[in-house]
KEFIRO-16746 format. One line per 8 residues: number of its first residue (from 0); their letters; for each residue x, y, z of N, C-alpha, C. Coordinates in nm, 3 decimals, always signed. Layout:
BEGIN
NUM	a	X/Y/Z/X/Y/Z/X/Y/Z | ...
//
This chain:
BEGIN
0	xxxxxxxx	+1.027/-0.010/+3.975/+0.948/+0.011/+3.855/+1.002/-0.080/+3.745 | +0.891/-0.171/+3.704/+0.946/-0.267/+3.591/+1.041/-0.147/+3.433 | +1.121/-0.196/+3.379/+1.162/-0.211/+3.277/+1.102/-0.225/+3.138 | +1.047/-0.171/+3.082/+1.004/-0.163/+2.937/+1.082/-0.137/+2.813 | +1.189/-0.127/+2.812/+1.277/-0.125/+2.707/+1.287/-0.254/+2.632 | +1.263/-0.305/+2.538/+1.334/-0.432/+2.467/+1.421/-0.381/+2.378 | +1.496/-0.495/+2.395/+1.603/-0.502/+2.299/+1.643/-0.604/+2.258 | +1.645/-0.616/+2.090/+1.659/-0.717/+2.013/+1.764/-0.736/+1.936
8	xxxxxxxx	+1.865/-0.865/+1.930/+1.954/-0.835/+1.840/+1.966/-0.932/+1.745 | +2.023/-0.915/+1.617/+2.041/-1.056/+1.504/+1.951/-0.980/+1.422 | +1.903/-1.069/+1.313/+1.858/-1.043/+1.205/+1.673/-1.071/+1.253 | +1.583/-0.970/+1.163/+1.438/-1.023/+1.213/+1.388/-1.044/+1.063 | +1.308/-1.175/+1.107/+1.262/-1.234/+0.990/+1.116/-1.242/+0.963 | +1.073/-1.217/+0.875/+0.908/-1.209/+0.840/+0.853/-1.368/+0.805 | +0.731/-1.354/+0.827/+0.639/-1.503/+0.806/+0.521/-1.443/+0.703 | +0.554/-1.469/+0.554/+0.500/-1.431/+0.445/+0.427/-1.557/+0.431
16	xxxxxxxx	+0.300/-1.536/+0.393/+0.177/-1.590/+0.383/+0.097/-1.570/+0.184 | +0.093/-1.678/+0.170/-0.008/-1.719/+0.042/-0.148/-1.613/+0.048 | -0.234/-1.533/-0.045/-0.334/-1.528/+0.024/-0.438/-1.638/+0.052 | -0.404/-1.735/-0.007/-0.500/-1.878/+0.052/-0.455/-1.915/+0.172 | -0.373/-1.875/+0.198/-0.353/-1.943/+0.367/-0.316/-1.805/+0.455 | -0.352/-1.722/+0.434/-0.418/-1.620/+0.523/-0.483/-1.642/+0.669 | -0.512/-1.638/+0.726/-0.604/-1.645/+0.877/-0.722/-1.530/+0.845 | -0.868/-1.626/+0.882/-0.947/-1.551/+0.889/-0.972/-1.417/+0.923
24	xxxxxxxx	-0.979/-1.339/+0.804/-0.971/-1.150/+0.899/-1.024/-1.159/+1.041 | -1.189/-1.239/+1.049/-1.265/-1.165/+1.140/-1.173/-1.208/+1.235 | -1.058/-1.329/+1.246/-1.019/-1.346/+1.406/-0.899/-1.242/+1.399 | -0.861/-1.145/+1.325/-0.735/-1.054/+1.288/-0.738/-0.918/+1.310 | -0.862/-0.874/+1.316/-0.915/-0.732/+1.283/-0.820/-0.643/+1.357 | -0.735/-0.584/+1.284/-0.652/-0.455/+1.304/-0.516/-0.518/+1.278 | -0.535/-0.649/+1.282/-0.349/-0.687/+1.252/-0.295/-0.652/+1.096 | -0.174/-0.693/+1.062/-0.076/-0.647/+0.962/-0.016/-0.804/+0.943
32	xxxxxxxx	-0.014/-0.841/+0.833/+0.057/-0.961/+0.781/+0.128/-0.901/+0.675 | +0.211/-1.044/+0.612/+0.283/-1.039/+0.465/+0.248/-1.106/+0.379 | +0.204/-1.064/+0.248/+0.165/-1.170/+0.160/+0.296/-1.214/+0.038 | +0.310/-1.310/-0.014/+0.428/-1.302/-0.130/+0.359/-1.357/-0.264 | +0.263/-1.374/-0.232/+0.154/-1.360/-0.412/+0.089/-1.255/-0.434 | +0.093/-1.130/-0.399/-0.014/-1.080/-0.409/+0.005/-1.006/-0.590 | -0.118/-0.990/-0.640/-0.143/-0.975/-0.753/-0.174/-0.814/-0.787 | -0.186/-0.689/-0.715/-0.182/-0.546/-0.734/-0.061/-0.507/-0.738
40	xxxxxxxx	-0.062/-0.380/-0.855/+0.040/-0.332/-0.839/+0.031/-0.244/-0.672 | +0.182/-0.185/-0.641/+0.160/-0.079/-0.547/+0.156/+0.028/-0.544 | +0.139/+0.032/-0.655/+0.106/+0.243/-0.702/-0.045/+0.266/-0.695 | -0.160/+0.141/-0.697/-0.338/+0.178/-0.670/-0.343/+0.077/-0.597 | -0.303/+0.026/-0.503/-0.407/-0.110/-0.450/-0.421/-0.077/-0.292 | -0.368/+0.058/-0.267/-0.411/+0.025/-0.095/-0.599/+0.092/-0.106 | -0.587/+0.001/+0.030/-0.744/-0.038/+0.040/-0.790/-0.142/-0.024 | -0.759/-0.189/-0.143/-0.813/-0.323/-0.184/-0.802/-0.465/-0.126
48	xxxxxxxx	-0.909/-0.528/-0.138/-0.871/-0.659/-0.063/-0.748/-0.737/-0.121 | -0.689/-0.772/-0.092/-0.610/-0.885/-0.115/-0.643/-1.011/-0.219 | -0.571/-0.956/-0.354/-0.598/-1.129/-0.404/-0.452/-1.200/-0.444 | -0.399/-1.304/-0.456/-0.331/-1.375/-0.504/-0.330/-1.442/-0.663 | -0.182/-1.495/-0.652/-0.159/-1.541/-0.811/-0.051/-1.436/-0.872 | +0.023/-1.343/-0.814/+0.126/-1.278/-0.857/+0.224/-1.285/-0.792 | +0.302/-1.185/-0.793/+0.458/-1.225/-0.722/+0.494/-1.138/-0.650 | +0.420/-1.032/-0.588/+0.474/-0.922/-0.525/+0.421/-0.953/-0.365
56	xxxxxxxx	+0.550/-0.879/-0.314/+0.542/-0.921/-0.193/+0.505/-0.808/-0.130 | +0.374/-0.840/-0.016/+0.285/-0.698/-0.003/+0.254/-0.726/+0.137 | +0.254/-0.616/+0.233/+0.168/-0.581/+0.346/+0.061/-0.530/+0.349 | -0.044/-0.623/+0.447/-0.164/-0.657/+0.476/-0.251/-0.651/+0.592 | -0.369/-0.556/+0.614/-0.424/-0.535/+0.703/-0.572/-0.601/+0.744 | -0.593/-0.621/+0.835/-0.735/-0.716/+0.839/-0.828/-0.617/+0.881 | -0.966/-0.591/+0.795/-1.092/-0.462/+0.867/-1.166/-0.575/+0.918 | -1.116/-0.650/+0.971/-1.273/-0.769/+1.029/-1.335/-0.843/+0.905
64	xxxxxxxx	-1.312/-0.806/+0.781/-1.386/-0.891/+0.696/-1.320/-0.943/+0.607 | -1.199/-0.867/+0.559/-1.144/-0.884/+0.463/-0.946/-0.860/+0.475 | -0.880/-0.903/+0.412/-0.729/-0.836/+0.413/-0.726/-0.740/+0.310 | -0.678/-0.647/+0.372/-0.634/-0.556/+0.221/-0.535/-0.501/+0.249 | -0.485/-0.474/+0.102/-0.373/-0.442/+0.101/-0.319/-0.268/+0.171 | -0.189/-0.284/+0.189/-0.179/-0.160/+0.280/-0.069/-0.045/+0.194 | -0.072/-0.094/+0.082/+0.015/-0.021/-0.050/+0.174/+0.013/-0.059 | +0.226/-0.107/+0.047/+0.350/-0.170/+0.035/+0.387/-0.301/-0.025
72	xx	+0.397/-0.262/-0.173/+0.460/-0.419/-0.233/+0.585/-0.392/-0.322 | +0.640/-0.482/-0.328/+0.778/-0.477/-0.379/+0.830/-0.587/-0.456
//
């Protein structure tokens, strides 16, 4: 019986994304990115789409049309 455990060691590093250079939702739909402009605070913005031009660094979900934010920014 194969093995399914992974195990990873060292440090893991994120690939934070502009929202201009985003990847098209529709090819994304259900994934999770990082943005490091994003412009909402994180006390109201989950559910909102994603815009840029600020400085907070935020996780991001794709509904097929759009990214929005997932109301983790920091």
């Amino acid at each position: 019986m194969p093995d399914f455990h992974i195990q990873q060691g060292g440090v893991y590093t994120r690939t934070y994304y502009t929202v201009a250079t985003l990847p098209a939702a529709a090819s994304f739909q259900g994934e999770e990115l990082f943005i490091s402009d994003g412009a909402a605070q994180e006390s109201n913005n989950y559910g909102q789409t994603a815009t840029g031009g600020g400085t907070f660094r935020c996780r991001v979900r794709s509904d097929g049309t759009a990214w929005k934010y997932m109301g983790l920014c920091w």
